[in-house]
C-alpha positions as CSV (number, residue, x, y, z in Angstrom):
1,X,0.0,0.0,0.0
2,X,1.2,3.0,-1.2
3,X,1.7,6.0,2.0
4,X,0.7,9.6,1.6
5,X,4.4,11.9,1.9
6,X,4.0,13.8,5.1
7,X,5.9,17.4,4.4
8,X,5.0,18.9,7.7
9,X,7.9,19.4,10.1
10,X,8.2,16.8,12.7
11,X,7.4,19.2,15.3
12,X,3.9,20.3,13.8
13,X,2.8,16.5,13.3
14,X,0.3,15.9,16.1
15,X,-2.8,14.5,13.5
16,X,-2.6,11.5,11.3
17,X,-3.6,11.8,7.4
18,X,-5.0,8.2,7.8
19,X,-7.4,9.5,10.5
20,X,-7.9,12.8,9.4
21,X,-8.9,11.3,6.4
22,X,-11.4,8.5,7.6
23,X,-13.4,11.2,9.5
24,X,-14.0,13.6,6.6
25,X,-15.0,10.6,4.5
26,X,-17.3,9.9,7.3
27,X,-18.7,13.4,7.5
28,X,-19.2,13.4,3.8
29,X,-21.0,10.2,4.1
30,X,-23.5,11.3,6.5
31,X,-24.5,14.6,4.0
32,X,-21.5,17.5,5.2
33,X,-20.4,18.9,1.9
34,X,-18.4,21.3,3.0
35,X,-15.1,20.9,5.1
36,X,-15.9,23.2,7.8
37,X,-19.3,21.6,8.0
38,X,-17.4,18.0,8.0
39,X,-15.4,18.9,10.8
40,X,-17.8,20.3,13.1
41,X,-20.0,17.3,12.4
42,X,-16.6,15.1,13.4
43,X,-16.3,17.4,16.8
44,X,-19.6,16.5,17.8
45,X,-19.6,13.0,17.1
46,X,-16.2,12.4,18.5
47,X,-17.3,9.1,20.6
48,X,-18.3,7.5,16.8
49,X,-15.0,8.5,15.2
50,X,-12.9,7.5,18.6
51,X,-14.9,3.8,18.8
52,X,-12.4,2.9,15.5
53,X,-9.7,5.7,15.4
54,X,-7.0,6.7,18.4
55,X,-7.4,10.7,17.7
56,X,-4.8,11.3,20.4
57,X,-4.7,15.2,19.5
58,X,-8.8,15.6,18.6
59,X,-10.2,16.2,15.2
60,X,-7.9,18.6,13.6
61,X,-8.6,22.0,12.5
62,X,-10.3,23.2,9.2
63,X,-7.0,25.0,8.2
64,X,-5.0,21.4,9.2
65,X,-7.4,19.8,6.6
66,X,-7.0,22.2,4.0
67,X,-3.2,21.8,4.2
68,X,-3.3,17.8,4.0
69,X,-6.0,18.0,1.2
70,X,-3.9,20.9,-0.4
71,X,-0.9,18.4,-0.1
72,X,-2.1,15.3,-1.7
């Protein structure tokens, strides 16, 4: 399986792309169409995310997602 590059600086890396990822596929699943409407569905539903995902660090921020989306 092929990885996603991570160009962040290792001190800037608290979310993974995997997870961040998952959870906007999930939002976009359930009807959010927009980012900032996928993440605030993804901080509200935290316990569904968390029941399959580690999210040590929280959902990331809508910036944090434009930068990995940007990126791939």
């Amino acid at each position: 399986m092929k990885r996603i590059p991570d160009y962040r600086f290792n001190r800037k890396k608290k979310h993974d792309h995997s997870e961040i990822l998952v959870y906007i596929i999930m939002a976009y699943m359930c009807g959010r169409t927009t980012l900032r409407r996928a993440v605030r569905w993804a901080n509200k539903n935290l316990d569904n995310p968390k029941k399959h995902l580690t999210l040590s660090h929280g959902i990331a921020s809508v910036s944090t997602v434009q930068r990995l989306l940007a990126n791939i």
